[in-house]
N, C-alpha and C positions, 0 to 999 in steps of 0.2 A: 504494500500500500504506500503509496504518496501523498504526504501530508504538506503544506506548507503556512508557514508564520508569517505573517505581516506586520512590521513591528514601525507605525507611522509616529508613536509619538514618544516624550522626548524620559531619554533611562532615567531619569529622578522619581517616576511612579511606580508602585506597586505591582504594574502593570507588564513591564520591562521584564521582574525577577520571576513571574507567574509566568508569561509566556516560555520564560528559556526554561523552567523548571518543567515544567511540560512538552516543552520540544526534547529534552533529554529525554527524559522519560519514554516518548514514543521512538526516538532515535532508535533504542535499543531493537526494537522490532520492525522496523520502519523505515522509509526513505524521507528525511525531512529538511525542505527546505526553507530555510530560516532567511526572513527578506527584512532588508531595513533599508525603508523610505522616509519620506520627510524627515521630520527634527527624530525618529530612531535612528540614524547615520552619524549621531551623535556617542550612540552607546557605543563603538566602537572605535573611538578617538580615544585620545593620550589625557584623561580628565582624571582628577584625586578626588571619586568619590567619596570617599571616608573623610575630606573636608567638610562635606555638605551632609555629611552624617549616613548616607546611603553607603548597603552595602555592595561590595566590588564582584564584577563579574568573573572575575581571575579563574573563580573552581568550573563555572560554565566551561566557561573557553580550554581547560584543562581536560575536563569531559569529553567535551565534542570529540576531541581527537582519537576515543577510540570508538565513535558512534559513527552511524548515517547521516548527521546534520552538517548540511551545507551552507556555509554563509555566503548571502550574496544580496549587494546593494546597488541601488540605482543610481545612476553617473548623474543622475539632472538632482538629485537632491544631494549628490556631494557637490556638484560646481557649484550649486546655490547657495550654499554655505561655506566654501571656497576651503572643502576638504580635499587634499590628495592623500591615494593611497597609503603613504608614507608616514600621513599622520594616523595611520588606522595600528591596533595594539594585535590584530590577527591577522593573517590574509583571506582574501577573498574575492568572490570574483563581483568583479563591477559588469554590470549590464546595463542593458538599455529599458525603457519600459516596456517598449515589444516585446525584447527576449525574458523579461521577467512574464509578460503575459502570458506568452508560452509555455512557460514551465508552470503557471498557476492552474491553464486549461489542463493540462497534465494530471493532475493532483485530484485524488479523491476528496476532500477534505481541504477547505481553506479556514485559519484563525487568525481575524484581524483583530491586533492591540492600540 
């Protein structure tokens, strides 16, 4: 099965730590593709959570790597926010909003955050 997360708004919510705690979770059995548009293209910048008292993505991104979750974000909501790759804390692949529509018609299952 093909799952994929849509994660539009911005990591300081509740919202951010539920979707990846759930995207692991299905990873395990699952193909899941983990999507960050608008201000979520943020959660994956160089930011000191635990400034702002939120906690840090560190054990997600730790996880993934022996799961099926794919990260991939959309190039119009990094330029718009004048992120490059470079500034991102994992790699991943950047797409366009076509190629991300594609992979979401794909997907049995979509969850947007």
């Amino acid at each position: 099965m093909k799952v994929a997360f849509i994660l539009k708004g911005d990591p300081f919510s509740w919202k951010a730590h539920e979707a990846f705690r759930i995207a692991t979770a299905l990873g395990i059995n699952h193909e899941v593709y983990f999507i960050f548009i608008r201000d979520g293209v943020y959660t994956l910048t160089r930011w000191d959570p635990e400034k702002l008292g939120v906690e840090t993505f560190e054990k997600f991104f730790e996880t993934i790597e022996f799961l099926r979750v794919h990260l991939i974000v959309e190039d119009a909501s990094m330029n718009e926010r004048g992120i490059k790759e470079s500034d991102l804390v994992k790699e991943v692949r950047v797409l366009s909003a076509e190629e991300i529509s594609e992979i979401i018609n794909e997907t049995e299952a979509v969850f947007v955050w």
